[in-house]
N, C-alpha and C positions, 0 to 999 in steps of 0.2 A: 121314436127314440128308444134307443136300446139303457136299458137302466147297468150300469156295475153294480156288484155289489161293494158297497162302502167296505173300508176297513175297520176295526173300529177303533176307537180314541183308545180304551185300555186293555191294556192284554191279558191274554187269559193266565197270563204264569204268574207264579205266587211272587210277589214282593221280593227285590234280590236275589231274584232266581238265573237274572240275564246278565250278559256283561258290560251292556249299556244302559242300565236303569239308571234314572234320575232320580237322585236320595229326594230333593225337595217333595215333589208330587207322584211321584212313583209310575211314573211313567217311564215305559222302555224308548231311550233314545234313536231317532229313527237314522236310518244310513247316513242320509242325504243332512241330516245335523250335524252327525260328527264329521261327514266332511266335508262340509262347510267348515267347522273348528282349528280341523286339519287346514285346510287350506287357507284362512285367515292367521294359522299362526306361521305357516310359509309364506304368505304375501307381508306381513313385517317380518319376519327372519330378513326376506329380501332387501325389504327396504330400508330396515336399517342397513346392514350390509353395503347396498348402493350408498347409503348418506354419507354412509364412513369411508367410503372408496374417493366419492367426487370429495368431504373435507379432506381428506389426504392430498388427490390433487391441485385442489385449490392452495393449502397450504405449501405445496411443493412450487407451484406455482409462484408464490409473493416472495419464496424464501428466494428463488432463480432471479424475478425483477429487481430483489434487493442487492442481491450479489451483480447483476448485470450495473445495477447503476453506481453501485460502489468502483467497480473497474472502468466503466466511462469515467468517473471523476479521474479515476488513476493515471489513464490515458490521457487527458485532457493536460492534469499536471506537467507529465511525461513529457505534452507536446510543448509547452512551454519553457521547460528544461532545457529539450533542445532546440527553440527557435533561441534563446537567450545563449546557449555554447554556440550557435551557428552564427549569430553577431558577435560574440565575444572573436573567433574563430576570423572572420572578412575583416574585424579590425583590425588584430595580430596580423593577418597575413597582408592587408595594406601596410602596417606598419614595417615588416620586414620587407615588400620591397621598395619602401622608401631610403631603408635606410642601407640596402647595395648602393645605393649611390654613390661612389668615393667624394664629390661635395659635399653630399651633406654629413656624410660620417666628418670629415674635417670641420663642418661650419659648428657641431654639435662639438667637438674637443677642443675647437677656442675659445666657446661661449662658454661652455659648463667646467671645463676645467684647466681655462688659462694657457693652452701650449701654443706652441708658437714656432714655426719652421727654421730650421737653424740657419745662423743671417742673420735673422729677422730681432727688432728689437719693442721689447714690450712697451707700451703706452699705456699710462691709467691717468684717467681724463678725472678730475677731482671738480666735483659741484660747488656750487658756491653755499649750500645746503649741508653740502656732505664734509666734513672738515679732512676728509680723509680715510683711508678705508683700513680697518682689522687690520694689526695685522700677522700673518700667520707664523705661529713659533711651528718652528720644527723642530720633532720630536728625536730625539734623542736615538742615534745608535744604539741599539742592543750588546752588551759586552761580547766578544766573541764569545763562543761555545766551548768551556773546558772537559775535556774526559773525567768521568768519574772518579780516578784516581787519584786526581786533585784536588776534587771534594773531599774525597776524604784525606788525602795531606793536610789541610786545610784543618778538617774535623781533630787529627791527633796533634799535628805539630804545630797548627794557629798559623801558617803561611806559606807562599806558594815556592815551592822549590826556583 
């Protein structure tokens, strides 16, 4: 076996004389220390770095699934909006072609508001319940419409020429 020779634990330079002495023990710091140091303080620089990169994503992440579920809800409303106009909508338009009918447009203006084809003479069937039905004053003609210059004859002279 071949012997090395050792190095030795302390070095021959005076106290503070290097630029990697260690104040505690005064020993001169060897390569392979400080970079180790070096490189453990790069391996968390990294990793924090990465922590903060994936919470950012992750945060980016929950903020996109909360906004995604918020627009499903929207959508969903949306779709109900218009399933509810799309019925309102088939029953409007059964209802108008019901009522092209020239039958029923007639059977709807004798029932609901009394007319009656000329000729023809009106019948009101009186229940024995009913003593009789309302009945309807009609309202009053409107005075014809005078020009403004009557108004005011009116206003100086108190009566209409």
């Amino acid at each position: 076996m071949q012997s090395r020779p050792r190095r030795p634990q302390f070095s021959s330079r005076p106290e503070g004389s290097g630029p990697n002495v260690t104040s505690a023990i005064g020993m001169e710091e060897t390569f392979g220390r400080s970079r180790a140091r070096r490189t453990s303080l790069f391996t968390r620089t990294i990793m924090w770095v990465t922590g903060l990169i994936c919470a950012a994503l992750l945060l980016a992440t929950f903020a996109q699934a909360w906004s995604n579920h918020h627009l499903i809800a929207q959508v969903q409303q949306e779709q109900q909006t218009l399933q509810q106009v799309r019925t309102q909508h088939s029953r409007l338009s059964q209802d108008a072609r019901h009522y092209q009918n020239p039958a029923v447009v007639e059977n709807e203006a004798r029932q609901q508001f009394g007319y009656i084809r000329p000729g023809e003479h009106a019948v009101v069937i009186i229940d024995a319940n009913n003593k009789g039905q309302q009945k309807i004053k009609p309202t009053p003609a409107p005075p014809p419409q005078q020009g403004h210059w009557q108004d005011w004859w009116k206003v100086f002279f108190g009566s209409t020429p």
